[in-house]
DSSP file (Angstrom, degrees, kcal/mol; ACC not computed):
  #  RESIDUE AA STRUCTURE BP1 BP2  ACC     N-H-->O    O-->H-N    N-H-->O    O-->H-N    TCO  KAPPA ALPHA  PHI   PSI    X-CA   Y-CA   Z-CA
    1    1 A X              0   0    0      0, 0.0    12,-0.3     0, 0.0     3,-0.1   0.000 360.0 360.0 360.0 137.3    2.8   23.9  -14.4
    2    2 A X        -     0   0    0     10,-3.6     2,-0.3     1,-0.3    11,-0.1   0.914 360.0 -55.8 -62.3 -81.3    0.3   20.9  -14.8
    3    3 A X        -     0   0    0      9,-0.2     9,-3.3    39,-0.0     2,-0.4  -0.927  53.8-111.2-159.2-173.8   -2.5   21.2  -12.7
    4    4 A X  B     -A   11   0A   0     -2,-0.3     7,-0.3     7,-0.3    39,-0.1  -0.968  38.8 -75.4-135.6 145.9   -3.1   21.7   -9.0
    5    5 A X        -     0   0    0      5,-4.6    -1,-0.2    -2,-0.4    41,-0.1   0.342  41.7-119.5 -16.7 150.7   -4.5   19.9   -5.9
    6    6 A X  S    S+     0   0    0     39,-0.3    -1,-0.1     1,-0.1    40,-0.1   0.959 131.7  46.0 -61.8 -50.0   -8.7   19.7   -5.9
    7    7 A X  S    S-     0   0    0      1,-0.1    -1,-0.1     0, 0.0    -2,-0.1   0.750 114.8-131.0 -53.8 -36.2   -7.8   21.9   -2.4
    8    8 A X  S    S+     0   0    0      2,-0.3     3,-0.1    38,-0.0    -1,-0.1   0.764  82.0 116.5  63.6  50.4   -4.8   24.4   -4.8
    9    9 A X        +     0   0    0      1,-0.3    15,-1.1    14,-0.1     2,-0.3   0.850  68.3  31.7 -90.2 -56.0   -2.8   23.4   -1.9
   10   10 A X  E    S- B   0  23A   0     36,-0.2    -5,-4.6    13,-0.2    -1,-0.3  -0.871  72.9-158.6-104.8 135.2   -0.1   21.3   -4.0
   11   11 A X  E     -AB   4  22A   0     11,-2.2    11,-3.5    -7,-0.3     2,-0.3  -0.909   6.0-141.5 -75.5 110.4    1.0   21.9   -7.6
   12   12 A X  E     + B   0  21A   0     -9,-3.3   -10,-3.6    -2,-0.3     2,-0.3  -0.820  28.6 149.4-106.4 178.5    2.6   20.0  -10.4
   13   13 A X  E     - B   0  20A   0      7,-1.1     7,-4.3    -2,-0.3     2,-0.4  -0.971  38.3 -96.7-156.1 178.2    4.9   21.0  -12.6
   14   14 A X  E     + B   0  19A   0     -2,-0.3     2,-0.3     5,-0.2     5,-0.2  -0.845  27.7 170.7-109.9 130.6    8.0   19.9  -15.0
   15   15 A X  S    S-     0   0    0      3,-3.1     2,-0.5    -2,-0.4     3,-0.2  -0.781  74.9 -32.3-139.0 100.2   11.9   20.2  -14.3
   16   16 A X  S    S-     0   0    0     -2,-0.3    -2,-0.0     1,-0.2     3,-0.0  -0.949 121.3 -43.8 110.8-114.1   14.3   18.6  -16.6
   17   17 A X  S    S+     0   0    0     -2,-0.5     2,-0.3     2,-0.0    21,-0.2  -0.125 120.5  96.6-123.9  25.0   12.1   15.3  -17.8
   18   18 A X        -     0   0    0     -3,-0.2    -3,-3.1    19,-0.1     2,-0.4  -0.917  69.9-136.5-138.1 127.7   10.9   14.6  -14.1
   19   19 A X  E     -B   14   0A   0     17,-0.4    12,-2.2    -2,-0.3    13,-0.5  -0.869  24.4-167.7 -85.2 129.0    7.1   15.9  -12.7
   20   20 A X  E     -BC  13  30A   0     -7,-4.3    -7,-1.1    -2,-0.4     2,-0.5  -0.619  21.7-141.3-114.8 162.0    7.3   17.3   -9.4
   21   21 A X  E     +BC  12  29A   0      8,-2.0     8,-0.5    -2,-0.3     2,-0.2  -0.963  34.8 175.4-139.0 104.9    4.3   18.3   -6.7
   22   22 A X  E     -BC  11  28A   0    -11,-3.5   -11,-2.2    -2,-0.5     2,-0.2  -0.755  16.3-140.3-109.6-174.1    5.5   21.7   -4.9
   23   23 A X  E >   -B   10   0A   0      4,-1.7     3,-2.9    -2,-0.2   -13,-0.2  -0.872  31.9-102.0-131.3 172.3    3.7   23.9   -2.4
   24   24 A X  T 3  S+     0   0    0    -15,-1.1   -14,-0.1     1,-0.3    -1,-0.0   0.814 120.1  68.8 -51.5 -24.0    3.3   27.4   -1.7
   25   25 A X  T 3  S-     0   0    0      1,-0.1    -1,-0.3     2,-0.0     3,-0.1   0.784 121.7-111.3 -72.2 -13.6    5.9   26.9    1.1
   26   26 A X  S <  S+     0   0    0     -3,-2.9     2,-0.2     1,-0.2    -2,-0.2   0.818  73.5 138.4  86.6  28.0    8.2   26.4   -2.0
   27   27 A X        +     0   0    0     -4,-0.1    -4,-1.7     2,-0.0     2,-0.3  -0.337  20.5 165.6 -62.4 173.0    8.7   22.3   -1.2
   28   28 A X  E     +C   22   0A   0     -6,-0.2     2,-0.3    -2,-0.2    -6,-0.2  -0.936  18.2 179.7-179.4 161.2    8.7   20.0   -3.7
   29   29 A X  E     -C   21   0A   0     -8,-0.5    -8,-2.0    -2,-0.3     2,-0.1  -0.888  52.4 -78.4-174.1 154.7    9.7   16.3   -4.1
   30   30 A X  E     -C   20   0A   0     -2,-0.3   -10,-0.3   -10,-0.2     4,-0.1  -0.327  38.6-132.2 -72.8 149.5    9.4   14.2   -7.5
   31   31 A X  S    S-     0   0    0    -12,-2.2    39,-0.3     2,-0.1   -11,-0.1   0.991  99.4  -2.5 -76.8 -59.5    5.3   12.8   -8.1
   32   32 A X  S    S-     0   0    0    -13,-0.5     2,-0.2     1,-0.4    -1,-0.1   0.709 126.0 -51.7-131.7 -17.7    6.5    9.3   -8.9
   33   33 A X    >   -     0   0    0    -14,-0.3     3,-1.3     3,-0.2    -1,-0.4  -0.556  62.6 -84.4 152.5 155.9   10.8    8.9   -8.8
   34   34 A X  T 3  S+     0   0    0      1,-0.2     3,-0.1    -2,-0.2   -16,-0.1  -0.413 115.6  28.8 -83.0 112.6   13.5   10.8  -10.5
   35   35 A X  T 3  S+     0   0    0      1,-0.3     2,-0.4    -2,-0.2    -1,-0.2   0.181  87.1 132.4 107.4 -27.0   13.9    9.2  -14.3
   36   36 A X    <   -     0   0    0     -3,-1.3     2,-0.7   -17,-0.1   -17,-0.4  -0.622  60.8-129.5 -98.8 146.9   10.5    8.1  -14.6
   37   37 A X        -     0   0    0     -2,-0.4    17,-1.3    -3,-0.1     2,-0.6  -0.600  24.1-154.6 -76.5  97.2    8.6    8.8  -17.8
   38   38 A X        -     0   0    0     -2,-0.7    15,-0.2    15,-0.3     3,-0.1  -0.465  15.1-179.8 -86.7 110.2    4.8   10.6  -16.6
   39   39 A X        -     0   0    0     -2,-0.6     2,-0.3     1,-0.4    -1,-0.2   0.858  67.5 -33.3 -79.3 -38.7    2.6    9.9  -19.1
   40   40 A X        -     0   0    0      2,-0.0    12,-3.7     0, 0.0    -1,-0.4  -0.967  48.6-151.3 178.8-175.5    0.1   11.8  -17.0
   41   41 A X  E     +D   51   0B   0     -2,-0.3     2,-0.4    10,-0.2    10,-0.3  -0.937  12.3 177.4-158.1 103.6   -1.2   12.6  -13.3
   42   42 A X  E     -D   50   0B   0      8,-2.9     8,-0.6    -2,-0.3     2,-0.1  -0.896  33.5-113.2-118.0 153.1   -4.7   13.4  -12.4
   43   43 A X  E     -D   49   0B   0     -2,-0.4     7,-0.4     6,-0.3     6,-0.3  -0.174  15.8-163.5 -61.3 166.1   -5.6   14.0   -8.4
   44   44 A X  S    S-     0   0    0      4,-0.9     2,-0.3     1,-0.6     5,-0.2   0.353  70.9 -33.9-152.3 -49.5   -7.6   11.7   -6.8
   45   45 A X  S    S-     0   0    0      3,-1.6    -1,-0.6     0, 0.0   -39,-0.3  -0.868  95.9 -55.0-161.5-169.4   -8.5   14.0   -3.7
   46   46 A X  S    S+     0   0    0     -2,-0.3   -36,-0.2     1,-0.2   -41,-0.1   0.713 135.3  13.1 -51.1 -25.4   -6.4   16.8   -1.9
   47   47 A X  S    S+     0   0    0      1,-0.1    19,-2.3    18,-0.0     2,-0.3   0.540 115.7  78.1-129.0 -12.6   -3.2   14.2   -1.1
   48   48 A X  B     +H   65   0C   0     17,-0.2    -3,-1.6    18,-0.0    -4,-0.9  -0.875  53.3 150.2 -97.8 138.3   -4.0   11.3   -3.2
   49   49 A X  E     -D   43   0B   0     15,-0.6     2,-0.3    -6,-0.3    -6,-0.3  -0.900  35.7-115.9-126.7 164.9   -3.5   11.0   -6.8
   50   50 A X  E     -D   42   0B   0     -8,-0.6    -8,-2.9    -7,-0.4     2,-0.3  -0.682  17.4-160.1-109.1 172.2   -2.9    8.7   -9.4
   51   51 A X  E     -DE  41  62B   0     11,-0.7    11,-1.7    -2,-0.3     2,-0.6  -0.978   4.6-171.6-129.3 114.3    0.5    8.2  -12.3
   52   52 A X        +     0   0    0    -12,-3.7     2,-0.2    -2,-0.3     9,-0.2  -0.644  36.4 136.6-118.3  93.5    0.3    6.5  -15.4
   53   53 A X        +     0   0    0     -2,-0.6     7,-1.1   -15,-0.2   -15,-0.3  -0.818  10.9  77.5-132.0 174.3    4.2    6.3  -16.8
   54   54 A X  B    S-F   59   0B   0    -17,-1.3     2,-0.2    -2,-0.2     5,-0.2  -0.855  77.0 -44.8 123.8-149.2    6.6    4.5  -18.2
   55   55 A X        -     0   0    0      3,-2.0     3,-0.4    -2,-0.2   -16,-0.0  -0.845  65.4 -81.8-133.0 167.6    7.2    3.5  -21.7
   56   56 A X  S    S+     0   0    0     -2,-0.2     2,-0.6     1,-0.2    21,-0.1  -0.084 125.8  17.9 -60.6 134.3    4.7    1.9  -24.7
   57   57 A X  S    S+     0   0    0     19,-0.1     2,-1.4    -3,-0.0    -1,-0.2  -0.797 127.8  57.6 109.3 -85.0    4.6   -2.2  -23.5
   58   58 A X  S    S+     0   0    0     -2,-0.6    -3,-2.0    -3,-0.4     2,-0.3  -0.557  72.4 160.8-108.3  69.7    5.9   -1.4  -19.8
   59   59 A X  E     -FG  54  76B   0     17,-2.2    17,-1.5    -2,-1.4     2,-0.3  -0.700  21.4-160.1-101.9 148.2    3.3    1.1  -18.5
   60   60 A X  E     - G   0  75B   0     -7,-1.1     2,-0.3    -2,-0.3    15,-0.2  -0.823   6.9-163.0-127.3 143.7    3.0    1.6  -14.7
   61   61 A X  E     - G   0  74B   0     13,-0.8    12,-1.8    -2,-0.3    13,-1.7  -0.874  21.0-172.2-138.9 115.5    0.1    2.9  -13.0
   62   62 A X  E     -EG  51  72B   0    -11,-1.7   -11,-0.7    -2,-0.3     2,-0.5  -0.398  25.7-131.7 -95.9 175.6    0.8    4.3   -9.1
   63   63 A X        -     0   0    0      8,-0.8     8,-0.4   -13,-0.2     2,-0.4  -0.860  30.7-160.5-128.6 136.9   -0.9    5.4   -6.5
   64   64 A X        +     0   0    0     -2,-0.5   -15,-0.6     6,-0.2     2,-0.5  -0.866  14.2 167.8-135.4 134.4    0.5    8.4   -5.0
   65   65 A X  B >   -HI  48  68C   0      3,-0.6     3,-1.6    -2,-0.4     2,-1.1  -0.945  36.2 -98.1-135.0 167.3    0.3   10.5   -1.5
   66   66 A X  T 3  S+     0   0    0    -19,-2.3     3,-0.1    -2,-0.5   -18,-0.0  -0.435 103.7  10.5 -57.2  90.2    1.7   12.8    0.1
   67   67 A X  T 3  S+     0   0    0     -2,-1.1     2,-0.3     1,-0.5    -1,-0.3   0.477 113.1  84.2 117.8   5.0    3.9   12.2    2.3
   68   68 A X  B <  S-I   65   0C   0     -3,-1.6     2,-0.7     3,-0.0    -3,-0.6  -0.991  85.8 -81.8-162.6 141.3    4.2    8.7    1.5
   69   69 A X        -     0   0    0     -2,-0.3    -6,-0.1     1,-0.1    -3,-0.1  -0.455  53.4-106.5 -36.5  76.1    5.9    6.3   -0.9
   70   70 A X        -     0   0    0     -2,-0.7     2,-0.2   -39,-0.3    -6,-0.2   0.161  38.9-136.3 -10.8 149.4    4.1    6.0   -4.6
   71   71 A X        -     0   0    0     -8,-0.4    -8,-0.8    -3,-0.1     2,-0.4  -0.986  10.1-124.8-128.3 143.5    2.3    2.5   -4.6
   72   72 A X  E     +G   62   0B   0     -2,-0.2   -10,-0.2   -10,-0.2     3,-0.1  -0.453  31.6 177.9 -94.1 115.1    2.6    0.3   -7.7
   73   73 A X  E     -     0   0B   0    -12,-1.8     2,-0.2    -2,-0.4   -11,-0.2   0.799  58.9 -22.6-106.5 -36.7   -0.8   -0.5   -8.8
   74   74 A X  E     -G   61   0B   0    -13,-1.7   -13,-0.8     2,-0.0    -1,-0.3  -0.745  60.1-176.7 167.3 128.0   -0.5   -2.5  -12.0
   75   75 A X  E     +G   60   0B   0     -2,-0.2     2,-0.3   -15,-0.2   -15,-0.2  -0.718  44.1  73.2-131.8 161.7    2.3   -2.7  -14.7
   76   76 A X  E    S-G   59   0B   0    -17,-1.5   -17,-2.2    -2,-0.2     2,-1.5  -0.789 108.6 -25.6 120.0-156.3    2.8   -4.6  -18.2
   77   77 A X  S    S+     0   0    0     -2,-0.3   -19,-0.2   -19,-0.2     3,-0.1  -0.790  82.6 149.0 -98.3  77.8    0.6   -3.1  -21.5
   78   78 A X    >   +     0   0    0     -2,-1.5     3,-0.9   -21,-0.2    -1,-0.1  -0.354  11.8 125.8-117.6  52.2   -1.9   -1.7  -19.5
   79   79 A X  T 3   +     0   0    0      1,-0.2    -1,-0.1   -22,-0.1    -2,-0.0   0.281  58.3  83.8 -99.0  35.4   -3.2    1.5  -21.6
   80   80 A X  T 3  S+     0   0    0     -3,-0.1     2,-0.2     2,-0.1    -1,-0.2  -0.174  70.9 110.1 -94.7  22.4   -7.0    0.3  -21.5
   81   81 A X    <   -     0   0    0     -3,-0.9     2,-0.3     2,-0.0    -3,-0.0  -0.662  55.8-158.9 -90.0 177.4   -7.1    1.9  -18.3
   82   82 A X        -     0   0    0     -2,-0.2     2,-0.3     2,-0.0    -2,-0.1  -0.890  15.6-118.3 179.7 133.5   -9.1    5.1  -17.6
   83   83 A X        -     0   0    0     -2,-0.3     2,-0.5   -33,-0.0    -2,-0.0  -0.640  23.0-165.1 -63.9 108.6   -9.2    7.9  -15.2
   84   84 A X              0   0    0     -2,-0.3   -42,-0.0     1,-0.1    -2,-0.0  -0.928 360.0 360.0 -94.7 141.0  -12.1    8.5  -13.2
   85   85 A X              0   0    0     -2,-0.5    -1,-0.1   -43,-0.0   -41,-0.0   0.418 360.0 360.0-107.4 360.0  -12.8   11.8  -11.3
């Protein structure tokens, strides 16, 4: 396991090479798509959080929520970003 919701509602963890977010109800669905490389995953709030993967040069940073379709925030050689909490 990674880490868990601020709320410890949702979970992630790793299966295969893919990061996942289950729940106690024992759902689950992939953090950011099936294949893609998670460099890392911090929480944002209780449903929100953000994904910075992909590979060195072609770095992705998403938006993620529950329930809802990762949003694509900003790509290209972007590892002078930084996580705020």
């Amino acid at each position: 396991m990674l880490n868990w919701s601020p709320d410890a509602t949702y979970f992630t963890y790793w299966s295969e090479r893919d990061v996942y977010i289950g729940d106690m109800a024992g759902g689950s669905f992939p953090a950011i798509g099936v294949g893609e490389h998670v460099i890392r995953l911090d929480w944002i709030n209780s449903t929100q959080y953000l994904v910075y993967h992909g590979v060195v040069g072609q770095e992705k940073l998403s938006l993620g929520t529950i329930g809802a379709e990762p949003i694509l925030i900003a790509q290209g050689d972007i590892r002078g970003y930084d996580f705020v909490k």
